[in-house]
MARSELUM-826013 format. One record per residue (C-alpha): x, y, z; residue in three letters. Coordinates in nm, 4 decimals, decimal comma. Layout:
! MARSELUM-826013
         X         Y         Z  type
         X         Y         Z   ALA
...
END
This chain:
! MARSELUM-826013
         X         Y         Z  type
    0,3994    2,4768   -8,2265   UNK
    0,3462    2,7895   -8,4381   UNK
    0,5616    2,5521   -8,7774   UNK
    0,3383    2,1955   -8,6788   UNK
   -0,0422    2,4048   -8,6609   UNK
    0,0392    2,6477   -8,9577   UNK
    0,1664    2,4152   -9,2049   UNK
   -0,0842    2,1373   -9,1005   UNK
   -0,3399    2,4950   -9,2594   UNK
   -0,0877    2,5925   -9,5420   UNK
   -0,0825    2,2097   -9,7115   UNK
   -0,4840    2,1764   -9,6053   UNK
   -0,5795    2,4867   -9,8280   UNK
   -0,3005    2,5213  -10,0888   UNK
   -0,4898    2,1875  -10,2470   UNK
   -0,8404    2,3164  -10,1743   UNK
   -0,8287    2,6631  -10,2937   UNK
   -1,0777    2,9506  -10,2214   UNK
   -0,9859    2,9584   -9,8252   UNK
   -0,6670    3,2182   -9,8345   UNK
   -0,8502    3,4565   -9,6080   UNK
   -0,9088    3,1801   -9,3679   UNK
   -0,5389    2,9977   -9,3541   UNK
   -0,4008    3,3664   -9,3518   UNK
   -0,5611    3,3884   -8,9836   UNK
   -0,4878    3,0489   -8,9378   UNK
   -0,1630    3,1054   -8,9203   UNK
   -0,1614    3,4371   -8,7432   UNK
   -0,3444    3,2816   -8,4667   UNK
   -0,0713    3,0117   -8,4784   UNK
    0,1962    3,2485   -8,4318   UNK
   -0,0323    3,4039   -8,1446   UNK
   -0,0446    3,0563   -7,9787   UNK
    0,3522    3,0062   -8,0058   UNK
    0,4014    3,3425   -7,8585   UNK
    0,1935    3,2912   -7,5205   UNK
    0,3543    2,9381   -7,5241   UNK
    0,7202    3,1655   -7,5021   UNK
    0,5730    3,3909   -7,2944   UNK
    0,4065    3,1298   -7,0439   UNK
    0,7402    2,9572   -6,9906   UNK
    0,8910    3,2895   -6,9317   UNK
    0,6366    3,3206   -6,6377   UNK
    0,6985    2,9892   -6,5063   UNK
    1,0677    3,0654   -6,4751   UNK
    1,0401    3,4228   -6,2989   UNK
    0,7847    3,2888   -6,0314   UNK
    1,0241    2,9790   -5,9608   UNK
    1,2906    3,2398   -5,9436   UNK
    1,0440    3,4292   -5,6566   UNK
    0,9593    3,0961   -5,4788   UNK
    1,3438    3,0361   -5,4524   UNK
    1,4053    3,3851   -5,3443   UNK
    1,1483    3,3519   -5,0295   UNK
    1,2198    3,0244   -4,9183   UNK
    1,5858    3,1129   -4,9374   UNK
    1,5667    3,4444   -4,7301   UNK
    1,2917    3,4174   -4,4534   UNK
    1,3635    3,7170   -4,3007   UNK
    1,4259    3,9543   -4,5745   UNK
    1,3308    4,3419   -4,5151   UNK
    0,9972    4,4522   -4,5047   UNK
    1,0259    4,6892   -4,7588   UNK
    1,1854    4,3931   -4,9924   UNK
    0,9054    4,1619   -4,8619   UNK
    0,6487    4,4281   -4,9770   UNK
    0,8284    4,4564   -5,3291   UNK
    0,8694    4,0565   -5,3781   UNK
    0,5023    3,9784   -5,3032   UNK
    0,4327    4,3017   -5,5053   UNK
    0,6341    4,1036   -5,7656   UNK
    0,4788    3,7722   -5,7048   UNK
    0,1408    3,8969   -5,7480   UNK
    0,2323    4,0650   -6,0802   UNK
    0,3582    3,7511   -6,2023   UNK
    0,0709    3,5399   -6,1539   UNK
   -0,1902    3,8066   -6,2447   UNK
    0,0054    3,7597   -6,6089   UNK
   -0,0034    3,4241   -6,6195   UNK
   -0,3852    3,4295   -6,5879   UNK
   -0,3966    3,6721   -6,8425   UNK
   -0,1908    3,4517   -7,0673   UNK
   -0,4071    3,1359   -7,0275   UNK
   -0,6837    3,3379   -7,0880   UNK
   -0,5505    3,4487   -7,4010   UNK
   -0,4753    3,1376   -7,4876   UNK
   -0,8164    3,0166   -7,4313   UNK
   -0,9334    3,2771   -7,6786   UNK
   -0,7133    3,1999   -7,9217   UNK
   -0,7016    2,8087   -7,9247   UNK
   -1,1309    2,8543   -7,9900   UNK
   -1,0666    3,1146   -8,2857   UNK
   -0,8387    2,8265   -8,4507   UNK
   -1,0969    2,5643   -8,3656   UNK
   -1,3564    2,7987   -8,5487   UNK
   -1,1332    2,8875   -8,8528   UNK
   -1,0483    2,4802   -8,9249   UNK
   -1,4346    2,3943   -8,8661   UNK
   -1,5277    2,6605   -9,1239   UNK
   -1,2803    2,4970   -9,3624   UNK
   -1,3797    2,1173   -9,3185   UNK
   -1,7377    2,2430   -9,3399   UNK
   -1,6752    2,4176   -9,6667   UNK
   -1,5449    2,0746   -9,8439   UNK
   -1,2184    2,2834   -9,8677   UNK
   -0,9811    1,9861   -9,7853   UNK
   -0,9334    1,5804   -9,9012   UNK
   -0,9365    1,3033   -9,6504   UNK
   -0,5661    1,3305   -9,6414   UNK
   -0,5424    1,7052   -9,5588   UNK
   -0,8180    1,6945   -9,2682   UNK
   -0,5624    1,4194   -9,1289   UNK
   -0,3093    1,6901   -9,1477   UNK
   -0,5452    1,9271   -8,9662   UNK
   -0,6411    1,6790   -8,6926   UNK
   -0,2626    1,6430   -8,6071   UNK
   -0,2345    2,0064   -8,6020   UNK
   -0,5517    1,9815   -8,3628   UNK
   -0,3925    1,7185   -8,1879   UNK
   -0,0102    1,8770   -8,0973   UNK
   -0,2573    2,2119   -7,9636   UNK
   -0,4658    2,0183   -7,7385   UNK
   -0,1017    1,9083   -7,6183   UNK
   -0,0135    2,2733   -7,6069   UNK
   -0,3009    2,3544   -7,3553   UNK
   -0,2633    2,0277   -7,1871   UNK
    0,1136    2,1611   -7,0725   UNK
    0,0078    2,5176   -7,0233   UNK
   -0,2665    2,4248   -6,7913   UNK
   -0,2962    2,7043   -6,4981   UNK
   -0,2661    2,4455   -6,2484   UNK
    0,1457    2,4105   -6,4041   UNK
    0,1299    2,7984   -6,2290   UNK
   -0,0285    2,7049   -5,9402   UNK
    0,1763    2,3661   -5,8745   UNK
    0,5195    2,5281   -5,7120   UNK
    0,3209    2,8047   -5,5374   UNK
    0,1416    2,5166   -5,3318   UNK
    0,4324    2,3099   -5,2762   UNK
    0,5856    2,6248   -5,1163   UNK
    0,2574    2,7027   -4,9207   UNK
    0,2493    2,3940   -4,7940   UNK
    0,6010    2,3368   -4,6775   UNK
    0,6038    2,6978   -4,4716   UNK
    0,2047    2,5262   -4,3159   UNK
    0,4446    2,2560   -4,1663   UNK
    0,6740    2,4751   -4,0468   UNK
    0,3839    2,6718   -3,8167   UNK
    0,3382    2,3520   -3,5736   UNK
    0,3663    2,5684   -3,2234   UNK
    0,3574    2,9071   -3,3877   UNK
    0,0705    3,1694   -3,2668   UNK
   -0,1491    3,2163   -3,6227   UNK
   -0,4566    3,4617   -3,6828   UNK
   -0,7513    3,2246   -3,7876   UNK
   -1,1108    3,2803   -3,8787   UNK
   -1,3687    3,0684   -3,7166   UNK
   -1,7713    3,0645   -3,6547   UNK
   -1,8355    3,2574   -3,3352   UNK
   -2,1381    3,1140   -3,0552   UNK
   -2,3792    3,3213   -3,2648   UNK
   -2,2174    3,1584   -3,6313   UNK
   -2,0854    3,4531   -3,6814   UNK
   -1,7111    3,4901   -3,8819   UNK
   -1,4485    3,5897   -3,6308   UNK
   -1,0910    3,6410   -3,6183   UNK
   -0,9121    3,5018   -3,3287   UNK
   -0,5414    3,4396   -3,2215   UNK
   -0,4733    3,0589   -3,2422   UNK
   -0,1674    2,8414   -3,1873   UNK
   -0,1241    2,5656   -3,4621   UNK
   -0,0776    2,1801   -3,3346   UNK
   -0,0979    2,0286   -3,6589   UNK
   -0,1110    2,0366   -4,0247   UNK
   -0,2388    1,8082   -4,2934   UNK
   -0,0842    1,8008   -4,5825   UNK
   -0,3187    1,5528   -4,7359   UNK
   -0,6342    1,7253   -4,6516   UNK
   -0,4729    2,1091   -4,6742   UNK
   -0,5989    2,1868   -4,2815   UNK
   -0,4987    2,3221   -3,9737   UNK
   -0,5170    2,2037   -3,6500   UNK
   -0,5679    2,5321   -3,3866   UNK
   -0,6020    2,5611   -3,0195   UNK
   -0,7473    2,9314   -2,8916   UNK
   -0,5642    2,8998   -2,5720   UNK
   -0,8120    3,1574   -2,4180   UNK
   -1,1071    2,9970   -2,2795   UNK
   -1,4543    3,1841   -2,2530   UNK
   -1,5997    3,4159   -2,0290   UNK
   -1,8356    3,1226   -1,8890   UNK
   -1,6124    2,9356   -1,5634   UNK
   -1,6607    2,5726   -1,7695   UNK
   -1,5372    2,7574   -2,1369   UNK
   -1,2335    2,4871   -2,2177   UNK
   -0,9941    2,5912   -2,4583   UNK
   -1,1523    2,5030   -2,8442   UNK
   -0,9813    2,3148   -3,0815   UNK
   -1,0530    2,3841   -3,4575   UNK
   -0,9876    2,2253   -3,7856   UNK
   -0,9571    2,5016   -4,0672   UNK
   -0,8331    2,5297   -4,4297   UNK
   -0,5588    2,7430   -4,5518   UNK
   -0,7254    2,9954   -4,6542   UNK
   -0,8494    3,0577   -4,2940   UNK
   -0,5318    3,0460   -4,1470   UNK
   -0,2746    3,4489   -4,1697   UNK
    0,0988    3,3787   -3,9617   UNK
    0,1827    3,6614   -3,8083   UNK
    0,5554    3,8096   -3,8303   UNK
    0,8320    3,6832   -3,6524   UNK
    0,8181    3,7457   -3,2769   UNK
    1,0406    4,0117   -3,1503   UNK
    1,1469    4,1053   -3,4934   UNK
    0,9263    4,4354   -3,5810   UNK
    1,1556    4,4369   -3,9070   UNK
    0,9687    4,1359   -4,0500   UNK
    0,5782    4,3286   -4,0455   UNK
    0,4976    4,5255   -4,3337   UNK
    0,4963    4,8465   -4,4006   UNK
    0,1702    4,9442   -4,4141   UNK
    0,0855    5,2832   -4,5399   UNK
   -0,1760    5,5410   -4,3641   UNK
   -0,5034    5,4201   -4,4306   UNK
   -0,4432    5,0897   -4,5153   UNK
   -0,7149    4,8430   -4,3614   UNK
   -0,5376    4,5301   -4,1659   UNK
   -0,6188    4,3213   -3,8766   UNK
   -0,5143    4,4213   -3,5594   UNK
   -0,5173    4,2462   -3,1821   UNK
   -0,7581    4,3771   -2,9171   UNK
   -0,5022    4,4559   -2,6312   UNK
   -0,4538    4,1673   -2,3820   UNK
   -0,6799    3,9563   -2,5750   UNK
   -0,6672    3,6869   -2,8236   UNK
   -0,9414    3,8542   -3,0441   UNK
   -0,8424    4,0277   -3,3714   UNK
   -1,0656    4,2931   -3,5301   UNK
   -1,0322    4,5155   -3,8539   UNK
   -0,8430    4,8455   -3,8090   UNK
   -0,7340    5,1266   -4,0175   UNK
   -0,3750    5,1861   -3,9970   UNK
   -0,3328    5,5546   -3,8612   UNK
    0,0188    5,5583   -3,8457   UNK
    0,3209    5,3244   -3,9956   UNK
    0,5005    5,2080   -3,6765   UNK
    0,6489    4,9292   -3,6504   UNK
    0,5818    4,8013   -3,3295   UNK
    0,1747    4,7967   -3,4263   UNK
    0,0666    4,4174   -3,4881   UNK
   -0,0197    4,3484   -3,8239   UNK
   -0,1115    4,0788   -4,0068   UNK
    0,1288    4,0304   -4,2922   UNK
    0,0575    3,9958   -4,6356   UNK
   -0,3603    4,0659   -4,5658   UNK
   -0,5354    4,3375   -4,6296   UNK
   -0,8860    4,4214   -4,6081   UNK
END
């Protein structure tokens, strides 16, 4: 990209004259461009790598859980930064070649030149779209929603007074079309006629839990740390503050308050 954008610049002004200053940044933020496009593939191969190392070990650790998702998190917090970057860069270019055709600097034939250049870099941030990040993380999210039919799940839903509340809810069904969950809260009300209540809710309303009998799998939440926790003998969750690191208390994994 960096070769195709700056020489598109170098021919455009070398017949013009008078715009060295300008094609000198041209091609400096050229080279810029190029060097997220490196680093942006770079990303998308380490979080593939991640994805691959999750679905292929389920029950990892919960100290290596921690560190992965630590790692995950890192990852895509980067690759935002990088398209953002890229963003900022892609309009200084835009700027620099509008101050050039504006100043009469280049012939018909060299603002061709420049219009391929601006056509190969609206390419560039056509294939280093965010949603290319976001792609393989969903895949994955979705296939481990599917795998949750019959599972117990922690799930936020509008309480009698429309209030936000977090309940324990098993899952009958998931759409993968439509990104929703299908819940049952198996504990009717305190009324005689409460029936159980079925609820349709998106993903992001929707926290498994770790794997029953396994303590190993909940994270290791440090002193302090806010989670969710279950009201004893109920199917109501509320927000705690961890006051000691057992493993045996019920956390949510991977949310935090």
């Amino acid at each position: 990209m960096s070769s195709s954008v700056g020489g598109g610049g170098v021919g455009g002004a070398g017949g013009g004259g008078g715009g060295g200053a300008d094609i000198a940044s041209l091609l400096e933020k050229a080279k810029e461009l190029d060097q997220l496009r490196k680093e942006q593939d770079e990303m998308v191969t380490e979080i593939n790598k991640m994805h691959k190392k999750i679905l292929s070990s389920p029950e990892m650790p919960d100290k290596t859980v921690d560190a992965t998702l630590l790692r995950l998190r890192a990852l895509y917090t980067r690759a935002k930064e990088l398209c953002e970057s890229e963003v900022s860069a892609s309009s200084a270019l835009v700027g620099l070649l509008d101050g050039l055709l504006q100043s009469g600097a280049s012939s018909a034939a060299q603002r061709k030149k420049i219009e391929v250049g601006e056509q190969k870099k609206k390419r560039m941030k056509s294939d280093t779209d965010p949603t290319r990040f976001s792609s393989a993380s969903m895949r994955s999210q979705l296939d481990q929603a599917t795998n949750l039919k019959g599972e117990q799940v922690a799930a936020k839903v509008k309480s009698d007074e429309e209030k936000d509340e977090w309940v324990v809810v098993k899952v009958i069904h998931f759409d993968k079309e439509m990104k929703e969950y299908e819940v049952l809260d198996e504990e009717p009300g305190d009324d005689e006629e409460s029936a159980q209540k079925k609820y349709k809710l998106p993903m992001s309303d929707i926290i498994p839990f770790p794997k029953k009998g396994d303590p190993s799998s909940a994270p290791d939440f440090v002193q302090g740390r806010q989670v969710l926790a279950v009201y004893p003998g109920t199917t109501a969750l509320y927000r705690a503050t961890v006051a000691s690191n057992r493993k045996s208390c019920p956390y949510v994994w991977r949310y935090s308050l």
